[in-house]
N, C-alpha and C positions, 0 to 999 in steps of 0.2 A: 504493500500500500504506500510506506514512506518514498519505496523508490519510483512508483508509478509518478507520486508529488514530484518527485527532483526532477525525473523527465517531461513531465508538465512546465515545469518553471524552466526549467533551461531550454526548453521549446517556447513557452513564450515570452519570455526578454529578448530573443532575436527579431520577431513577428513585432512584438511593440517598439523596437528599434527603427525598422525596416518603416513602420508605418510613420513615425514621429518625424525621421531622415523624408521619407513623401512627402509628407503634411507641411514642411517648413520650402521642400522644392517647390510644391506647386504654390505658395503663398510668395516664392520668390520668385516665378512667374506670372504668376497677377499682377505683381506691382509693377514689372518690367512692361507687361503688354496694359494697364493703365498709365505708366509712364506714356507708352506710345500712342494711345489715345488724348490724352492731355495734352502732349506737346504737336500732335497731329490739330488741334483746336489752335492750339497756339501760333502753330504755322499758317494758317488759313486766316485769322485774326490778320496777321502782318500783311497778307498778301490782297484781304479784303475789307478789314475796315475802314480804311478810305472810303470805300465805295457805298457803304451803307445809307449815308445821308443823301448820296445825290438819288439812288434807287428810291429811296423814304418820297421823293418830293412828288413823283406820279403814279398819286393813291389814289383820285377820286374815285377809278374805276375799281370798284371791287376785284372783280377779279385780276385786275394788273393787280392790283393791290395782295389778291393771294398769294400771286406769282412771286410778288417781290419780301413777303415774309417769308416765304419757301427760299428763294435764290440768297436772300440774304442771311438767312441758319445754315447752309449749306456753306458758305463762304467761311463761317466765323466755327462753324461744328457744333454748335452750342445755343440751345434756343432759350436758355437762362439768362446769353447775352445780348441775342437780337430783342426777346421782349423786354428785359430792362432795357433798352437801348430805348425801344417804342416807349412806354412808359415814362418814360426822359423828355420824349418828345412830346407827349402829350400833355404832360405837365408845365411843361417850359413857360418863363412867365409871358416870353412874349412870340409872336408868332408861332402859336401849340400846333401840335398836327390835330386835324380833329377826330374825336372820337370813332366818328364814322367810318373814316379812312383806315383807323387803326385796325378797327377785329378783325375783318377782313385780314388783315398782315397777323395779325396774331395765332389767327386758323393756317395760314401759311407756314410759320416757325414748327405749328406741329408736326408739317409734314416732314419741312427740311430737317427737325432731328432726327430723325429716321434714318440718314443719309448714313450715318457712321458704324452702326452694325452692318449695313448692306454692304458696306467696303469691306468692313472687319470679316463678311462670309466669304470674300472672293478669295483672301487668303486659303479657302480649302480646295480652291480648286484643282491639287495635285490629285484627289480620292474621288473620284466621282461619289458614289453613296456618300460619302460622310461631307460635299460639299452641298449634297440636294438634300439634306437633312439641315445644313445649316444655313442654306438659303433657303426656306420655307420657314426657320422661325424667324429670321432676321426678315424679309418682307411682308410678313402678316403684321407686320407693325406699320409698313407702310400701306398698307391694303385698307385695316382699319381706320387711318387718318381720314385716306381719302375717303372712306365710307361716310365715315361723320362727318367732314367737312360737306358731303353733297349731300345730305341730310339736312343737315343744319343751317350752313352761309345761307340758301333760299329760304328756310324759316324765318332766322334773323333778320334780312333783307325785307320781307314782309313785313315782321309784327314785330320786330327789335325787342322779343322778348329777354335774349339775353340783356343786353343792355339795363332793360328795365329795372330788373334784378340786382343789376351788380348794381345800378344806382341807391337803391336801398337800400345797400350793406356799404358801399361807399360813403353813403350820407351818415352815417354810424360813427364809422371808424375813422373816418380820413383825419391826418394831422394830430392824431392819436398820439404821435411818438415812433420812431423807425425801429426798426430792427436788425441787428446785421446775425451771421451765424459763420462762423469759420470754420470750415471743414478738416478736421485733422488729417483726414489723407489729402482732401486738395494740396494741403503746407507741405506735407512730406511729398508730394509728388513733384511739387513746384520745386524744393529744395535738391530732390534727384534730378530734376532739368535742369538745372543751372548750370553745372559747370559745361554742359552740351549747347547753352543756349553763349555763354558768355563766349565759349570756341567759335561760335560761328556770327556772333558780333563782333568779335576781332578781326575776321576774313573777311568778312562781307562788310559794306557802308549801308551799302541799298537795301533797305527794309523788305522787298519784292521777295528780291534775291536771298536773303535772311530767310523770311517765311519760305520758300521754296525748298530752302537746304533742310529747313526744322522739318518743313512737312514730311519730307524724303526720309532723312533718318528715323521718323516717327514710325513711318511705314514701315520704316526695315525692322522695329523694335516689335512693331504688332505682331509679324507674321513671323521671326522667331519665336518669340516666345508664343503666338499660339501652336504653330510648329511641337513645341517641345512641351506643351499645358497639355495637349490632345494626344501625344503621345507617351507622356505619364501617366495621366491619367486613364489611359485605355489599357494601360500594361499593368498598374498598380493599383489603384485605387477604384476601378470600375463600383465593383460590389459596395465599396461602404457609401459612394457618392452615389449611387441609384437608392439607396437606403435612404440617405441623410434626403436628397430630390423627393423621394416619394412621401416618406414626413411629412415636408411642409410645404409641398405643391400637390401631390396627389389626393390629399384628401378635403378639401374646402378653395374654392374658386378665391372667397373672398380672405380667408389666410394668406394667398398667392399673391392678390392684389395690394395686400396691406406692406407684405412682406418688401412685393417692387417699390412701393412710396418708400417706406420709411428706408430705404438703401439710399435709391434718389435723392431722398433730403440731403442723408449724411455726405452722399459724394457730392451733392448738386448738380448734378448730371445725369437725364437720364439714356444719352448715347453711354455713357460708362456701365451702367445696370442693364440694357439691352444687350448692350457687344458682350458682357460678360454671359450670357444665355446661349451665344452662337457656338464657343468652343465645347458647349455641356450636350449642345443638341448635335452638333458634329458628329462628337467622340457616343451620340447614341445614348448619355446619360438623362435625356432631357428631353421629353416628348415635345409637340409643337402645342398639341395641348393644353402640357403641363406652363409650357415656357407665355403661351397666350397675355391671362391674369395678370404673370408679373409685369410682363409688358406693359399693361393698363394700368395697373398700380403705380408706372413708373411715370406714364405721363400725367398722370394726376402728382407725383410728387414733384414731379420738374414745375409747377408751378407756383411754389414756394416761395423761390428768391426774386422775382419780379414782384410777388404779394407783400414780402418783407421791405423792399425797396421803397415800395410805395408808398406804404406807411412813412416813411420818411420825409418822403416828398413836404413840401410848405409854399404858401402862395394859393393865390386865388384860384390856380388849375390843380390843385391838387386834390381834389377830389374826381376831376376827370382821371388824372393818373390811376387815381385805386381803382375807380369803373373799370379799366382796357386790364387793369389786374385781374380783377374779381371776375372779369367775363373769361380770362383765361384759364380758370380755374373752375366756372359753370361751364364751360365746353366740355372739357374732359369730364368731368363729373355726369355732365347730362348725356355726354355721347358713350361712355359706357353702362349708365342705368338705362338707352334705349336700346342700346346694339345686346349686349352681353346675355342677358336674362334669356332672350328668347332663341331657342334653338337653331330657328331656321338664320335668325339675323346672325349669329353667332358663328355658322358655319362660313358662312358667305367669306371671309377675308382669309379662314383655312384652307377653304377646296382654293381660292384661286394660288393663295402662297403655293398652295403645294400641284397646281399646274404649274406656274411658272417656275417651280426649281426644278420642277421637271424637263421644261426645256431648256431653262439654264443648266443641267446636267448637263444636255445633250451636246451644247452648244456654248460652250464658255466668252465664245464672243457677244453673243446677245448678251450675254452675261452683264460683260463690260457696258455693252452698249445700255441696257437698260438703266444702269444707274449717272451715266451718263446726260442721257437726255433726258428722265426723268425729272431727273437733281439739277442738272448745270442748264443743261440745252434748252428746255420749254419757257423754264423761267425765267433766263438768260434772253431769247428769242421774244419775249412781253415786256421786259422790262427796256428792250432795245429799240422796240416796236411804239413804246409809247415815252418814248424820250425825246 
């Protein structure tokens, strides 16, 4: 019996070794492949914020107006920064954007954060299966944007219910006292880019060119380390990570959805909480499913830091600022209590994810091409068209 114990134990302090040495790999690929998300934001930042103000100025049209909240979160990676940016705008004491102009762009930013998991999948396209698993959860995120946005922008345009709404909770809280929240991995992530960002400010003068190099290296940091997350993780830790998955996504939608917000907050980012779903769905640990909820959970929590902002705002437009807040945060909210609940709505943005990774399997060029024109080209082609 005693000896059966000693081979027990000296059988498992190698197994709890084995797994502690995993556990600290794949957390030291995470930060590596959100380092390359982060500073992939940051590259696009340099190479597009310029650009965002003069895009801002041809909004009457709504729908330019979507275009250019899409083109413009696509540019900067980050729809926490194009909507504070809107927000900024709208509050401004003098010449504000108007309200009007704004949702429309704010229903846009939903789209274009999307953009960054759909890159983050094209990294699988060495595996066919494991890249048409991971492009089916990475575009059902943009499937459901667009779902809600054509749902909705025509409702609001009609009967400006959001609007209404937010003016009510606006009228409440505005000028209330701001709020800031500082993300402890944002800081640690900012402080691992630095000595990368400070190398390529020393070479470079032209800020273009700076963002160019950041974005480049970013790229090359995602797709090693998911490279090496998807192949750890499929070698070693499958079974306990389809366990820990099925916990706390398999059994409650709205577990799932709480579980995405509150990630989102802490990172403020929910391109960072999405991308991370693609290497889990890849490697097969992560149904499309399972991965749905958190999705939705994520862009309800990306709505935070534009809401936090706001509150800070002061001046006579600051309560239009909360309004373009508070409505960014009734979008998400309304368009997953209309979509999600019912079956049939619900299905709609999976069967198509998972046609089009289907022919993005087949076809990695469309691949390319679809997020391409999608993301840069359509909105890019509106916002050119009405300049």
């Amino acid at each position: 019996m005693s000896q059966n114990s000693k081979v027990s134990a000296s059988d498992t302090a190698p197994n709890t070794l084995a797994a502690v040495r995993t556990g600290l790999t794949v957390l030291a690929l995470l930060f590596v492949f959100l380092m390359g998300v982060r500073g992939l934001g940051d590259g696009f930042k340099l190479l597009g914020s310029d650009l965002l103000e003069a895009f801002f100025q041809a909004t009457s049209n709504p729908f330019v107006a979507l275009m250019v909240g899409l083109l413009a979160t696509t540019l900067v990676q980050s729809s926490s920064v194009s909507t504070s940016m809107i927000v900024g705008l709208v509050a401004a004491p003098e010449n504000p954007l108007p309200v009007e102009n704004a949702i429309p762009m704010i229903m846009g930013t939903n789209i274009g954060t999307t953009v960054t998991n759909t890159i983050v999948a094209l990294a699988h396209m060495g595996r066919k299966e494991e890249f048409r698993r991971a492009f089916a959860v990475a575009t059902c995120h943009d499937f459901f944007n667009y779902m809600a946005v054509m749902v909705l922008l025509p409702l609001e345009l009609a009967t400006g219910f959001l609007r209404h709404a937010a003016d009510s909770v606006s009228a409440l809280v505005a000028g209330s006292g701001g709020m800031t929240f500082d993300s402890p991995v944002k800081a640690a992530l900012k402080g691992a880019l630095a000595p990368i960002v400070s190398l390529v400010n020393a070479i470079f003068e032209n800020s273009q060119a700076r963002g160019a190099t950041i974005a480049l290296l970013s790229a090359l940091l995602i797709f090693g380390a998911l490279y090496m997350l998807v192949r750890t993780m499929r070698q070693a830790m499958q079974r306990r990570i389809e366990l820990w998955v099925d916990r706390l996504f398999g059994r409650s939608a709205l577990i799932a959805m709480a579980i995405g917000a509150a990630a989102t907050i802490v990172v403020q980012s929910s391109s960072i909480t999405t991308s991370l779903l693609v290497p889990l769905a890849g490697a097969g640990i992560l149904t499309l499913e399972q991965a749905f909820p958190v999705t939705l959970g994520a862009n309800i929590g990306t709505t935070i830091t534009a809401l936090l902002a706001s509150m800070a705002v002061a001046g006579e437009n600051a309560a239009a600022g909360m309004t373009v807040a508070v409505v960014h945060t009734l979008f998400n909210v309304v368009g997953t209590a209309m979509i999600y609940p019912l079956a049939v709505f619900r299905r709609l943005p999976l069967v198509a994810a998972r046609k089009l990774a289907d022919v993005a399997a087949e076809s990695r060029y469309l691949a390319i091409a679809y997020v391409i024109i999608l993301f840069y080209g359509l909105p890019g082609l509106f916002a050119f068209l009405s300049s």
